[in-house]
MOPAC internal coordinates of N, CA, C and O (Angstrom, degrees):
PM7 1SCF
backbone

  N    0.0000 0     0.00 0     0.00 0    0    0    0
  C    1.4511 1     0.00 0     0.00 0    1    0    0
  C    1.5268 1   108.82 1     0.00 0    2    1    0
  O    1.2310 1   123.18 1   -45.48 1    3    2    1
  N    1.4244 1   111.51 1   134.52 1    3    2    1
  C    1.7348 1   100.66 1   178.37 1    5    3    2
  C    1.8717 1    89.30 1  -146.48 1    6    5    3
  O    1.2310 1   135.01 1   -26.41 1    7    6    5
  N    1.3546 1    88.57 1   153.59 1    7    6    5
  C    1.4579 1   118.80 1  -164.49 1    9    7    6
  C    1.5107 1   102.36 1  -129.08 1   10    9    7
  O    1.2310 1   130.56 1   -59.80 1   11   10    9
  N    1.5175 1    97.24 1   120.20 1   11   10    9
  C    1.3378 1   131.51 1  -174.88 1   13   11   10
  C    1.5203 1   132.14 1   -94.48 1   14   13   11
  O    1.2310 1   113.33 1   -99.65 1   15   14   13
  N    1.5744 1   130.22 1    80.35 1   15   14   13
  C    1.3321 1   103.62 1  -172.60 1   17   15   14
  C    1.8866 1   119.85 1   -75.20 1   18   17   15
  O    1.2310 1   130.88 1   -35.83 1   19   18   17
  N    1.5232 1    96.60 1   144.17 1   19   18   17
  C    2.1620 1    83.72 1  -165.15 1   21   19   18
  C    1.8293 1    66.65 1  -124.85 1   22   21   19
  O    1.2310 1   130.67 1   -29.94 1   23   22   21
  N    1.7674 1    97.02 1   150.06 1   23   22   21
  C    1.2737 1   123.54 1  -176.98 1   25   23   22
  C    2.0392 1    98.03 1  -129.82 1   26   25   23
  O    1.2310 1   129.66 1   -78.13 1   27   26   25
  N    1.4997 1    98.98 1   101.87 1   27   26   25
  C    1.5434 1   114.14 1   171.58 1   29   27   26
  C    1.9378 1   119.14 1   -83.14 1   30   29   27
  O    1.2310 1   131.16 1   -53.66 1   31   30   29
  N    1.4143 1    96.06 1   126.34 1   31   30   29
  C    1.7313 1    84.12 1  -177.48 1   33   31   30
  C    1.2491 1    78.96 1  -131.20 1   34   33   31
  O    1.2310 1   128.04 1   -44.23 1   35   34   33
  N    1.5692 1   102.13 1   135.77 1   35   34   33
  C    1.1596 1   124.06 1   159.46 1   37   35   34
  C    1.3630 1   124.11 1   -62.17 1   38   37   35
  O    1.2310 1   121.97 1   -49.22 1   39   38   37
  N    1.3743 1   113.84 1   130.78 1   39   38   37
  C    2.0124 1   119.50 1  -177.89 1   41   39   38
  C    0.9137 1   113.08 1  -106.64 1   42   41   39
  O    1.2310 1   111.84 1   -40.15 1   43   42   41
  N    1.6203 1   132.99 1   139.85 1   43   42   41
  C    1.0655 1   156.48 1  -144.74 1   45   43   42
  C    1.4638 1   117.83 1   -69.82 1   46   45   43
  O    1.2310 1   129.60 1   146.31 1   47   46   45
  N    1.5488 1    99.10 1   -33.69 1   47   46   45
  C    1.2024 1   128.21 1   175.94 1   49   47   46
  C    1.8149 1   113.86 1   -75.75 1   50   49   47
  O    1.2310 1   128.17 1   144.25 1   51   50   49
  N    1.2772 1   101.87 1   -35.75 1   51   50   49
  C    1.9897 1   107.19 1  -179.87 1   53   51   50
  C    1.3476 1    80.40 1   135.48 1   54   53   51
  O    1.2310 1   125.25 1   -21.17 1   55   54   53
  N    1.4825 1   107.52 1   158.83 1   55   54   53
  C    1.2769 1   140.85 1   170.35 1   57   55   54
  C    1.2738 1    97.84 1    82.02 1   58   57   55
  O    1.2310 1   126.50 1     3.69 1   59   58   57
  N    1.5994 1   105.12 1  -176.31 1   59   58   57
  C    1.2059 1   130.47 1   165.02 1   61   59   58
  C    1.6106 1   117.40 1  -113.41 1   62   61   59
  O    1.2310 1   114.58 1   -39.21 1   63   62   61
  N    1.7422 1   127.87 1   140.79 1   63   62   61
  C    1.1546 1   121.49 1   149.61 1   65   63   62
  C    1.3149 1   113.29 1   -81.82 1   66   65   63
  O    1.2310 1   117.60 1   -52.09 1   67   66   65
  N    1.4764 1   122.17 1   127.91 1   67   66   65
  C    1.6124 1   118.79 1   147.51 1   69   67   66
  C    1.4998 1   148.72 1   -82.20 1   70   69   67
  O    1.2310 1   108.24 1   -47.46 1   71   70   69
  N    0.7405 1   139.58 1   132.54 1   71   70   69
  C    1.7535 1   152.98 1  -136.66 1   73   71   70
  C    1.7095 1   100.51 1  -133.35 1   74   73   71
  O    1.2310 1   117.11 1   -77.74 1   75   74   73
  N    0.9399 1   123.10 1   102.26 1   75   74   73
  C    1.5650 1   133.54 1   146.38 1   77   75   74
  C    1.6361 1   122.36 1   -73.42 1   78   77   75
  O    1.2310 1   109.08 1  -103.39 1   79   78   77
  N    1.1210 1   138.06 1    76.61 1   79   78   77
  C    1.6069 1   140.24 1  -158.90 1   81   79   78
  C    1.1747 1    86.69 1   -64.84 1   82   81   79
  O    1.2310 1    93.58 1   111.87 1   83   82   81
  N    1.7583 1   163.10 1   -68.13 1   83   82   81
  C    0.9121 1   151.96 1   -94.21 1   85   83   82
  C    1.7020 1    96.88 1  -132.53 1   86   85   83
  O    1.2310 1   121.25 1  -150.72 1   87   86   85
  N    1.3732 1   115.22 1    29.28 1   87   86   85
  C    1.4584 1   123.33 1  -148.60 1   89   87   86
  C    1.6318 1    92.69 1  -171.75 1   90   89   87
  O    1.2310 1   114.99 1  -114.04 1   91   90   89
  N    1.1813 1   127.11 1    65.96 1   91   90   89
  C    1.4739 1   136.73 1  -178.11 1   93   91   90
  C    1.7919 1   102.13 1   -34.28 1   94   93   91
  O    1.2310 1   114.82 1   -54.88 1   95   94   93
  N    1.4259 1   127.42 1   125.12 1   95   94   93
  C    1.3975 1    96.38 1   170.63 1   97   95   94
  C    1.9194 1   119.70 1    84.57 1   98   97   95
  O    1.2310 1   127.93 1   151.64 1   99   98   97
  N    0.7944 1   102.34 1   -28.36 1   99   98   97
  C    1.3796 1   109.58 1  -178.30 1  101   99   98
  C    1.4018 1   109.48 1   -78.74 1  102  101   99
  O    1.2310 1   115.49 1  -116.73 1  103  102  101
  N    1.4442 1   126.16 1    63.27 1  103  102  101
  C    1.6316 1   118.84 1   164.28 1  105  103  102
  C    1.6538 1   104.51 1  -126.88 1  106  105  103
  O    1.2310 1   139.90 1   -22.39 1  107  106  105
  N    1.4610 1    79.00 1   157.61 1  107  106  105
  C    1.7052 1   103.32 1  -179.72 1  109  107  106
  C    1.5964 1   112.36 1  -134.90 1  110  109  107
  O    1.2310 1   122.28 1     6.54 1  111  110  109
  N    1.6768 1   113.24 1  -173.46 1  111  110  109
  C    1.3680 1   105.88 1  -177.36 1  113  111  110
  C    1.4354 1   109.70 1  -135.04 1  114  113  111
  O    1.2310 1   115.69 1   -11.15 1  115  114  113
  N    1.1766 1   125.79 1   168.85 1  115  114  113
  C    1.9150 1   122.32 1   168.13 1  117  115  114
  C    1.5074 1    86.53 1  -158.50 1  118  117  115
  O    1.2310 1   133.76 1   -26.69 1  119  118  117
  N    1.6830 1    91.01 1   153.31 1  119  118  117
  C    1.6542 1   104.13 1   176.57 1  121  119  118
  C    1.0001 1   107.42 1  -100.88 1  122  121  119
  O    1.2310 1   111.61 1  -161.40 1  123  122  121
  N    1.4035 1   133.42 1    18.60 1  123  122  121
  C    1.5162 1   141.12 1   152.37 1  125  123  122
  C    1.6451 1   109.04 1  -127.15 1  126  125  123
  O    1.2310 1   123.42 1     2.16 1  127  126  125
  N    1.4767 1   111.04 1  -177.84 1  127  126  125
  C    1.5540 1   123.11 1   170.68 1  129  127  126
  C    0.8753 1    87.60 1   -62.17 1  130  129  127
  O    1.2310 1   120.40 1    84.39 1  131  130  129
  N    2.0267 1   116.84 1   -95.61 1  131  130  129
  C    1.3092 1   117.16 1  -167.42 1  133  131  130
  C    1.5439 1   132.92 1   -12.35 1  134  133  131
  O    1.2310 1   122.06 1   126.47 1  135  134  133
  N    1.4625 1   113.66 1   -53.53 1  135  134  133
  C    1.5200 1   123.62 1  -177.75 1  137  135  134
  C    1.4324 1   106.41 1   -70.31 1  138  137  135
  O    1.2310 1   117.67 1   147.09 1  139  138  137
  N    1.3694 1   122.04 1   -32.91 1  139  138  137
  C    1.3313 1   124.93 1  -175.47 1  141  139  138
  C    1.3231 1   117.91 1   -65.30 1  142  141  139
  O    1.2310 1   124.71 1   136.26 1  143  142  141
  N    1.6485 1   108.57 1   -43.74 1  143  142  141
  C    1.5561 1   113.17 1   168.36 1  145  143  142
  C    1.7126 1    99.33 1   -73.64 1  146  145  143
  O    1.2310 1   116.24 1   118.15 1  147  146  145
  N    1.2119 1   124.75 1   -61.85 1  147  146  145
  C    1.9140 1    98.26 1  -177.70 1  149  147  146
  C    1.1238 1   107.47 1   -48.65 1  150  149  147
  O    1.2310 1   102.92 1   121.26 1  151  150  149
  N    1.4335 1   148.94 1   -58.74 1  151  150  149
  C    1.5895 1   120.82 1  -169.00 1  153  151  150
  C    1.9452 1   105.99 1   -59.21 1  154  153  151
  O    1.2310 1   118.47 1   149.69 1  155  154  153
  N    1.1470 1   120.51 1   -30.31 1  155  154  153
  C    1.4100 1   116.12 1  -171.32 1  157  155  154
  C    1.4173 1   106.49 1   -60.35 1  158  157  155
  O    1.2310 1   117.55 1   153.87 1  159  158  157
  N    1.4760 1   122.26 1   -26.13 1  159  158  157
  C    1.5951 1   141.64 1   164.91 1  161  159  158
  C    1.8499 1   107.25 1   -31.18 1  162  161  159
  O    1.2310 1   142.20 1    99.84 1  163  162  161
  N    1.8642 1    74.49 1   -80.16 1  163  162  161
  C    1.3368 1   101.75 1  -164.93 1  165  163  162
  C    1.3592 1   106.70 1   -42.37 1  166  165  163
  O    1.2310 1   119.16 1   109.23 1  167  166  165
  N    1.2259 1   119.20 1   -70.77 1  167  166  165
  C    1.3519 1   145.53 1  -179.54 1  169  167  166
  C    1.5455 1   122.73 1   -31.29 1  170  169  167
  O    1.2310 1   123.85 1   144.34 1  171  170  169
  N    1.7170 1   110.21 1   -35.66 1  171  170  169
  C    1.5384 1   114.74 1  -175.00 1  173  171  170
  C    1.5107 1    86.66 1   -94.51 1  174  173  171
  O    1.2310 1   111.70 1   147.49 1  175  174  173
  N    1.2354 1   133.25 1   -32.51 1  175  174  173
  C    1.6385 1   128.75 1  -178.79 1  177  175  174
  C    1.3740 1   120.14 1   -53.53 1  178  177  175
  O    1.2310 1   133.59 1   130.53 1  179  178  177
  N    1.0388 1    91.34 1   -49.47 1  179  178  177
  C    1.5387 1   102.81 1   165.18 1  181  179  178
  C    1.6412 1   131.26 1   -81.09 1  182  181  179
  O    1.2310 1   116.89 1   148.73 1  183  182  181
  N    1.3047 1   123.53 1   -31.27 1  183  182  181
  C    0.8448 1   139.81 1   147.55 1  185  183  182
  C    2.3661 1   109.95 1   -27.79 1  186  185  183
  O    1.2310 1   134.12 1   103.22 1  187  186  185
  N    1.6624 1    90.31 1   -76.78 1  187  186  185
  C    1.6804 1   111.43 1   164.38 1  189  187  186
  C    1.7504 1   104.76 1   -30.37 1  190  189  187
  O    1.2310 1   126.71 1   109.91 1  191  190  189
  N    1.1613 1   104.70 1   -70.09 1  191  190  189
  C    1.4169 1   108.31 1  -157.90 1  193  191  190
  C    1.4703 1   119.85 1   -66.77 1  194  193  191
  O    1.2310 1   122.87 1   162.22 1  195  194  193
  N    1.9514 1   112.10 1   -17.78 1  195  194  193
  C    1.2484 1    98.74 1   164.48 1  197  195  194
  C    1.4748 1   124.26 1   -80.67 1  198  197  195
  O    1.2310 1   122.53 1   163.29 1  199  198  197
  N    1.4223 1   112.76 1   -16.71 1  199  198  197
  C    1.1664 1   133.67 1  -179.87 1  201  199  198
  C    1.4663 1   115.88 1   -33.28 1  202  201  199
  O    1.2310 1   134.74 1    97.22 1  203  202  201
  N    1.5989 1    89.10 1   -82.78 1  203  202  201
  C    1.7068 1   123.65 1   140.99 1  205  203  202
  C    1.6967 1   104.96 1    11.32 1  206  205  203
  O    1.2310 1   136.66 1    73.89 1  207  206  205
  N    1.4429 1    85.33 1  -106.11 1  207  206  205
  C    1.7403 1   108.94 1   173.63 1  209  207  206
  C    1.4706 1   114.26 1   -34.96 1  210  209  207
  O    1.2310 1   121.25 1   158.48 1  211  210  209
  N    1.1040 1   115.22 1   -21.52 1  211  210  209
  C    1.5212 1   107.76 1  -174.92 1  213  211  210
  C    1.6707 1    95.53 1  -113.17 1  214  213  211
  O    1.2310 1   117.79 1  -164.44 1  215  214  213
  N    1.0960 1   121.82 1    15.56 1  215  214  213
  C    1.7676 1   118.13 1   173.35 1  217  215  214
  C    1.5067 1   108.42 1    48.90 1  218  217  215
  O    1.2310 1   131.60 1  -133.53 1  219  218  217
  N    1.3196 1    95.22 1    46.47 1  219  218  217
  C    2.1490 1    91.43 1   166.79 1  221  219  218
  C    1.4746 1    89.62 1  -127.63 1  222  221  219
  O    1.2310 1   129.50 1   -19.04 1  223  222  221
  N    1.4007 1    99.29 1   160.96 1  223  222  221
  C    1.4540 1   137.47 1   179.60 1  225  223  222
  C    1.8143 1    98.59 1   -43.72 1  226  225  223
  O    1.2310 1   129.14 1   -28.86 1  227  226  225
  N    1.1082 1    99.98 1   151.14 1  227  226  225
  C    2.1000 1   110.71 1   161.85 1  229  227  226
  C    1.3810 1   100.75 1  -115.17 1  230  229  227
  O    1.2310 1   132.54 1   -80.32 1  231  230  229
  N    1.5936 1    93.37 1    99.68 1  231  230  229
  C    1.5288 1    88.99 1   163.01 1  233  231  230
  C    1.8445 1   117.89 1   -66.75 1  234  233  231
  O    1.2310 1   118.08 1    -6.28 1  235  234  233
  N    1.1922 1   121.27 1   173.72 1  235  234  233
  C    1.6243 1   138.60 1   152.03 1  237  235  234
  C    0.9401 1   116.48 1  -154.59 1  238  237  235
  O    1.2310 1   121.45 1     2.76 1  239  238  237
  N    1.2285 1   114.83 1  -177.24 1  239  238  237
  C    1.3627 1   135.36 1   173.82 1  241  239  238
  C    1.9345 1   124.51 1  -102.52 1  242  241  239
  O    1.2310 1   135.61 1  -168.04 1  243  242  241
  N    1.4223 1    87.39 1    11.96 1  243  242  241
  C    1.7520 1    88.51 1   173.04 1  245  243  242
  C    1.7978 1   112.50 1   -67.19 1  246  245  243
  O    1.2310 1   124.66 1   -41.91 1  247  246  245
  N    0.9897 1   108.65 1   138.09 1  247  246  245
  C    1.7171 1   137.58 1  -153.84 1  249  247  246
  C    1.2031 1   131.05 1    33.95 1  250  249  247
  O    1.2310 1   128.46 1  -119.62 1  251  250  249
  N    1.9957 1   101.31 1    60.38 1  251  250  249
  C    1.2112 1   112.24 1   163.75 1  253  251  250
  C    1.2344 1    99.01 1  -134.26 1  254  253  251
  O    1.2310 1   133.52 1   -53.86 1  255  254  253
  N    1.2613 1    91.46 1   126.14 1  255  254  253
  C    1.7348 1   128.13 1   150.00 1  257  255  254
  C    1.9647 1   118.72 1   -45.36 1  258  257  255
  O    1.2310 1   134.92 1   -40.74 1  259  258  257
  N    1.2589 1    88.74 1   139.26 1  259  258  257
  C    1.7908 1   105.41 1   177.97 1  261  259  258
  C    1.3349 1    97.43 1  -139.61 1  262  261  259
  O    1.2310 1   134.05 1   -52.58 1  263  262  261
  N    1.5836 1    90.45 1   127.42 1  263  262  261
  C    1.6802 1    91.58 1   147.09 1  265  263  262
  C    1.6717 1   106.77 1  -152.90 1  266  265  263
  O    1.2310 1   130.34 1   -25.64 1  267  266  265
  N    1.6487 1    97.66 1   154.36 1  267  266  265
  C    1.7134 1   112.87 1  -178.48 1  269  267  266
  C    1.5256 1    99.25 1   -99.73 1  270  269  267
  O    1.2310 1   131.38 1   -44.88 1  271  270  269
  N    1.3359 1    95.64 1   135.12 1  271  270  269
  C    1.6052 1   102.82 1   165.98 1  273  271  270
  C    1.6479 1   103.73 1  -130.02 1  274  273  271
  O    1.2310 1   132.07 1   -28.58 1  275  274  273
  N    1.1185 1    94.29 1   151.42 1  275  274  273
  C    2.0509 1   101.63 1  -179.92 1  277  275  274
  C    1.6260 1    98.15 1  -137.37 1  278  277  275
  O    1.2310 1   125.60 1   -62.22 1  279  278  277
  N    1.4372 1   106.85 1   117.78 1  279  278  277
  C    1.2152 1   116.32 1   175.19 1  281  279  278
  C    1.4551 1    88.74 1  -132.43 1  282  281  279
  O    1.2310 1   133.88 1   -31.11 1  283  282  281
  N    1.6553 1    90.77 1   148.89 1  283  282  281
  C    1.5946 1   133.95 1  -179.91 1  285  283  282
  C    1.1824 1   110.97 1  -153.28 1  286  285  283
  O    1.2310 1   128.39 1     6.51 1  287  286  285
  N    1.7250 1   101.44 1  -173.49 1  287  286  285
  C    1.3702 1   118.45 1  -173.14 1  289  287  286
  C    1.7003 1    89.46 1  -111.81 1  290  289  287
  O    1.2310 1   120.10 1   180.00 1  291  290  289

């Protein structure tokens, strides 16, 4: 089992791009959340499976910690 953090920014234009940090290269898009996380699916699966085929390591992100902080005045 491997656990993926995906980071969605909303575009100016609509939708979201998605970003896999732990997955060099690995982004996709959806014109909703929902769609944004299913292509982010698709995308690290495939991403995995060439990996695979090419006999390198799967990185993830299992036992790392996140945290957001927001500082202001």
């Amino acid at each position: 089992m491997h656990t993926y953090r995906i980071l969605l920014t909303h575009e100016s234009e609509g939708g979201y791009t998605v970003n896999v940090p732990s997955l060099p290269g690995c982004i996709t898009y959806g014109d909703n959340i929902d769609l944004a996380i299913e292509m982010s699916k698709e995308a690290i699966e495939g991403y995995i499976e060439v990996l695979k085929e090419q006999g390198e390591a799967v990185p993830d992100d299992n036992g790392t910690l996140e945290y957001s902080l927001t500082l202001g005045s």
